[in-house]
C-alpha positions in Angstrom: 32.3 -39.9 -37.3 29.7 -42.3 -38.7 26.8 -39.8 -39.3 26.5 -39.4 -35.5 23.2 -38.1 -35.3 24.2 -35.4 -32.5 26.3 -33.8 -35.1 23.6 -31.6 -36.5 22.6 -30.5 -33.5 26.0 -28.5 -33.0 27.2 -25.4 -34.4 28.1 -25.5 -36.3 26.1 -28.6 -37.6 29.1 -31.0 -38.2 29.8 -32.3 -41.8 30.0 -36.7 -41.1 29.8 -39.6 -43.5 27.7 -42.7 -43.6 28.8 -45.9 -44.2 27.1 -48.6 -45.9 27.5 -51.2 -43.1 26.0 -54.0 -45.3 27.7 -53.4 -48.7 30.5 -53.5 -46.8 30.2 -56.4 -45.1 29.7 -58.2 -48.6 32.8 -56.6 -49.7 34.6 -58.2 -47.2 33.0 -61.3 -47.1 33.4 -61.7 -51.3 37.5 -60.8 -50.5 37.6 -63.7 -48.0 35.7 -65.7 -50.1 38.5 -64.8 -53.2 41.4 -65.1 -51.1 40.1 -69.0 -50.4 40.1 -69.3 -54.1 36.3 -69.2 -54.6 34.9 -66.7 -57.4 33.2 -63.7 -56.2 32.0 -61.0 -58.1 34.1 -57.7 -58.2 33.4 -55.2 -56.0 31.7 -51.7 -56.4 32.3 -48.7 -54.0 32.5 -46.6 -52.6 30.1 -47.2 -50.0 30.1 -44.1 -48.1 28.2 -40.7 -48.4 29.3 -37.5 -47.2 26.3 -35.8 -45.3 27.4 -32.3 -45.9 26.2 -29.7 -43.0 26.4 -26.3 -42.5 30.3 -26.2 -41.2 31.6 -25.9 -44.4 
């Protein structure tokens, strides 16, 4: 679950992560980029958060 934001209206609230959409999409884009033998810089991660609720 992508940090649904219904999830902390249940109970209990659920624990979700969030992805960082963009980052990610450079990621991806640098890997293409790489594997079509063009330099791209390494990547750093990760690029999700856990958004920690009560339901632990």
């Amino acid at each position: 679950m992508d940090d649904d934001p219904l999830a902390c209206y249940s109970y209990p609230p659920l624990i979700t992560i969030r992805v960082d959409l963009a980052a990610e999409a450079r990621r991806l884009t640098d890997s293409v980029l790489s594997a079509l033998g063009r330099p791209a810089p390494p990547a750093e991660g990760p690029f999700v958060n856990l958004v920690v609720r009560d339901s632990t």
